[in-house]
N, C-alpha and C positions, 0 to 999 in steps of 0.2 A: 504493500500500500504506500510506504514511503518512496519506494523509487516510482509509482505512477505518479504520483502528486509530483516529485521533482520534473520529473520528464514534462506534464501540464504545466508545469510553471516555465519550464524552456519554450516548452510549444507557445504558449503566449509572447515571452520573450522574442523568439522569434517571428511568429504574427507580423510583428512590425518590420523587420528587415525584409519579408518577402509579399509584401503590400496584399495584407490577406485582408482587410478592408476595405480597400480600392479593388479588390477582386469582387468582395461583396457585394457592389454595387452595381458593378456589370452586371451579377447575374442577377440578382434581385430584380433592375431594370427588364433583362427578356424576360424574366420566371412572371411578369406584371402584364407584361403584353401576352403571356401564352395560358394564365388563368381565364380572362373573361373570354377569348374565345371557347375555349373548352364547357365550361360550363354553358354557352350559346348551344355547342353541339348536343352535351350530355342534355340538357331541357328541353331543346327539339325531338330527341329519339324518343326522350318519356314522354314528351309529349302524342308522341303515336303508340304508345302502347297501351294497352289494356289498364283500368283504372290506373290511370297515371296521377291522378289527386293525391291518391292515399301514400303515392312512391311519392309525387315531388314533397308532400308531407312530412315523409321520415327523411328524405335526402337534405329537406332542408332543414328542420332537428339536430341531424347526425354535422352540416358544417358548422351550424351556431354551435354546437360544443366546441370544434375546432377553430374556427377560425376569430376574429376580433369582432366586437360589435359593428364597426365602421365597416369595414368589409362585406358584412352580413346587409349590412342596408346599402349598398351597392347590388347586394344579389337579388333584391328582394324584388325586384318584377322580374327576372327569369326566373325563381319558381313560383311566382305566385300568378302570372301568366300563362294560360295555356295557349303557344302557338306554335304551330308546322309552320318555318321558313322555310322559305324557296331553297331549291337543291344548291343553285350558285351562292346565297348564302352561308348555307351548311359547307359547301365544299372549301369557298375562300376560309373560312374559318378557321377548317381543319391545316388547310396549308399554313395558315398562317401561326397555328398552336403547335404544329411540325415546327416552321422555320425559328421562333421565337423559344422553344424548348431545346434545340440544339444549338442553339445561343448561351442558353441558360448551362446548358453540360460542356461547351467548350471553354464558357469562363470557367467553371469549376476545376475542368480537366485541367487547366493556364496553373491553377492553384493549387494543384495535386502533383504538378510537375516542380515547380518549386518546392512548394514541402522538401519533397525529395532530392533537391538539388540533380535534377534528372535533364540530360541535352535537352534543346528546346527543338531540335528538326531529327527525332529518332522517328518520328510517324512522317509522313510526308502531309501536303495540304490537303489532299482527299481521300484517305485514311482515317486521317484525326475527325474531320468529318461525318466518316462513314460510323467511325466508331461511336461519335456522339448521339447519330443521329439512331442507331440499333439501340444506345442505353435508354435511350426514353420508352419503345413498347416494355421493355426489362424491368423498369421502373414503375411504370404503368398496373403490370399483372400484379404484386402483393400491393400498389396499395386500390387497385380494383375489390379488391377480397375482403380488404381493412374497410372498405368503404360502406361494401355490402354488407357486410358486419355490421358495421355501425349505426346504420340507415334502418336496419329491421329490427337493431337491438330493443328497441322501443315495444318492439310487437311480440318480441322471444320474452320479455319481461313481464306482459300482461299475460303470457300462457304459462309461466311458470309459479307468479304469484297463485292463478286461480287453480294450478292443478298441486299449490304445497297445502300443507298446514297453514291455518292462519294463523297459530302461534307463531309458525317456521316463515311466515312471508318477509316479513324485513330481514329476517340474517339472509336467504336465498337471493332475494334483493340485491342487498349489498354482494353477498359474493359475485353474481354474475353480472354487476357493475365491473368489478376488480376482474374477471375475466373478461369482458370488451377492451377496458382498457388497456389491457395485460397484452392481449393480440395485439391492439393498435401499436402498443409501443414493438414490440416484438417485429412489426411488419415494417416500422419504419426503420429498424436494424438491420431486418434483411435488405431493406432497398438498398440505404447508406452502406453496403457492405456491396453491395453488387456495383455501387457508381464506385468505390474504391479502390475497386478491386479491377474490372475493366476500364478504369477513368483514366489511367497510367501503364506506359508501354509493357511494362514486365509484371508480372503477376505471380503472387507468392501463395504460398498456402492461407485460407481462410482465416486463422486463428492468430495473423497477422494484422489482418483489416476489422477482424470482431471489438478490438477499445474501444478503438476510435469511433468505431458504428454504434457502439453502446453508450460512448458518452455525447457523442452530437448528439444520438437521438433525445438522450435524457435533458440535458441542456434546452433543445427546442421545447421538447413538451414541458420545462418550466418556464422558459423564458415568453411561449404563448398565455403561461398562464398568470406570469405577471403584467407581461404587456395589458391582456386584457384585463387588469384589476387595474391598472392604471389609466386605460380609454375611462373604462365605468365610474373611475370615482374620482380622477384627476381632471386628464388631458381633455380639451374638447378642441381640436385643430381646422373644425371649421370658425372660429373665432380667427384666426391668421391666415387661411385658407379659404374660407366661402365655403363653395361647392365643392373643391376639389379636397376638402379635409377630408372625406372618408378615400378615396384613391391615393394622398399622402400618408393616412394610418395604413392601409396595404403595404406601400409600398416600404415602409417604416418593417411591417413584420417579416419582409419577406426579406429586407436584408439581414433582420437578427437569425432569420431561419438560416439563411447562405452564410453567417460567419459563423453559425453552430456546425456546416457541415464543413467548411475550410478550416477550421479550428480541430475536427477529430480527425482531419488530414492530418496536421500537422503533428498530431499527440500520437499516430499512426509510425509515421516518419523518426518519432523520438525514441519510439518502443522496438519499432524494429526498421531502423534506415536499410535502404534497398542497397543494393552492392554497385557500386559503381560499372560502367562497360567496359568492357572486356576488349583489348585490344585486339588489333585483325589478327588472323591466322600469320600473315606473311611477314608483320614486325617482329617476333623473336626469331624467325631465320635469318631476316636481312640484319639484326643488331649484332646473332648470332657470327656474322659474315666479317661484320665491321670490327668487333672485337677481336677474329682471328687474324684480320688481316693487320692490324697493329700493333697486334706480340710477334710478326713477322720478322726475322731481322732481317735486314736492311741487304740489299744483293752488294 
């Protein structure tokens, strides 16, 4: 325990020297532009499915626990509207929650390279791209899972009270609170372990990339939940802001969310730095060459 805390303390230490703040804010910026498309998509599809009330219901439940109040009342006419956009809507959307998400993973990756002190051109230009642009369905699937989880916890809760004891319904209650939660965090370890793990040319065994993925993830999930204690009972940033206070409270979470995932880089990098490259195969023949030919004596 004492040498992860040192290493955390270097890993902040360091922060500063490899601008993991200034990296936060790149991604924060795409991670802003690649939310409200997405959710445009994910509220048109429910919108055409079968009682979709009762889904956009718990869908939007399930982010107000997550996300910030301000945020939330940005969202609050896509689920609280129900409308089928046009295909060219849905479609630019989707391009544009593509291109704006692999924004979001190349600054991260920029930040993952550093940590490491790792070359800056071992990937080439569309490579590093390629790579970016595969981690985001990667990213996608657990917290697709954490989502639907979350979304129906509400409905799992009301069948399990009515089917306990009613002496047993608040402790059941509560435990399968602490199991939603429990998953949620769990899935955001898995994600942050998968962007760490492919987000950096070489890849190590898992139990490498698991700190660092366990402590960003713990980090965000307090650091969302003081932020949001702070929206509700401090801050009100449309007083500086107008209209644009709830899109700067966003944008505000989404950088503490991106310097909780550059920060487990870096606490990654302290726990187990990667091995530097490996020179070419042809440099110790040819050093080999130069050294024999200078213990040569002289004709």
């Amino acid at each position: 325990m004492a040498r992860a805390l040192d290493r955390f303390r270097l890993a902040l230490l360091t922060s500063f020297s490899h601008d993991v703040f200034g990296t936060a804010k790149a991604a924060a910026y795409s991670a802003i532009l690649c939310l409200f498309p997405t959710i445009l998509v994910l509220t048109t599809l429910l919108a055409l499915a079968p009682e979709s009330d009762t889904v956009r219901g718990e869908m939007r439940a399930a982010f107000a626990e997550v996300l910030p109040t301000d945020t939330m009342t940005l969202l609050h006419d896509y689920f609280n509207h129900q409308t089928v956009r046009g295909l060219q809507v849905v479609s630019s959307a989707i391009v544009v929650s593509l291109i704006a998400a692999m924004g979001m993973m190349l600054s991260l990756m920029g930040g993952f390279r550093r940590a490491y002190d790792l070359p800056r051109h071992e990937w080439n230009f569309w490579v590093e791209r390629g790579v970016a642009l595969m981690l985001v369905p990667l990213c996608l699937v657990p917290m697709a899972l954490a989502t639907v989880l979350v979304a129906f916890g509400h409905q799992i809760e009301q069948w399990v009270v009515s089917n306990s004891y009613h002496a047993l319904g608040p402790l059941v209650l509560f435990v399968w609170r602490m199991v939603r939660w429990t998953i949620g965090l769990f899935t955001t370890i898995v994600m942050l372990a998968v962007i760490y793990q492919y987000g950096t040319p070489r890849r190590r065994a898992w139990m490498f990339v698991l700190p660092g993925a366990s402590g960003a993830a713990l980090v965000w999930f307090l650091a969302t939940l003081g932020f949001g204690f702070y929206l509700t009972r401090f801050a009100d940033y449309s007083v500086v802001y107008g209209p644009l206070g709830a899109v700067v409270a966003t944008l505000v979470w989404l950088y503490i969310a991106t310097v909780s995932v550059l920060l487990g880089a870096e606490f990654n990098a302290h726990l187990f730095p990667k091995t530097q490259p490996l020179l070419p195969q042809s440099a110790p023949v040819e050093e080999e060459k130069m050294v024999t030919a200078g213990k040569g004596d002289p004709e």
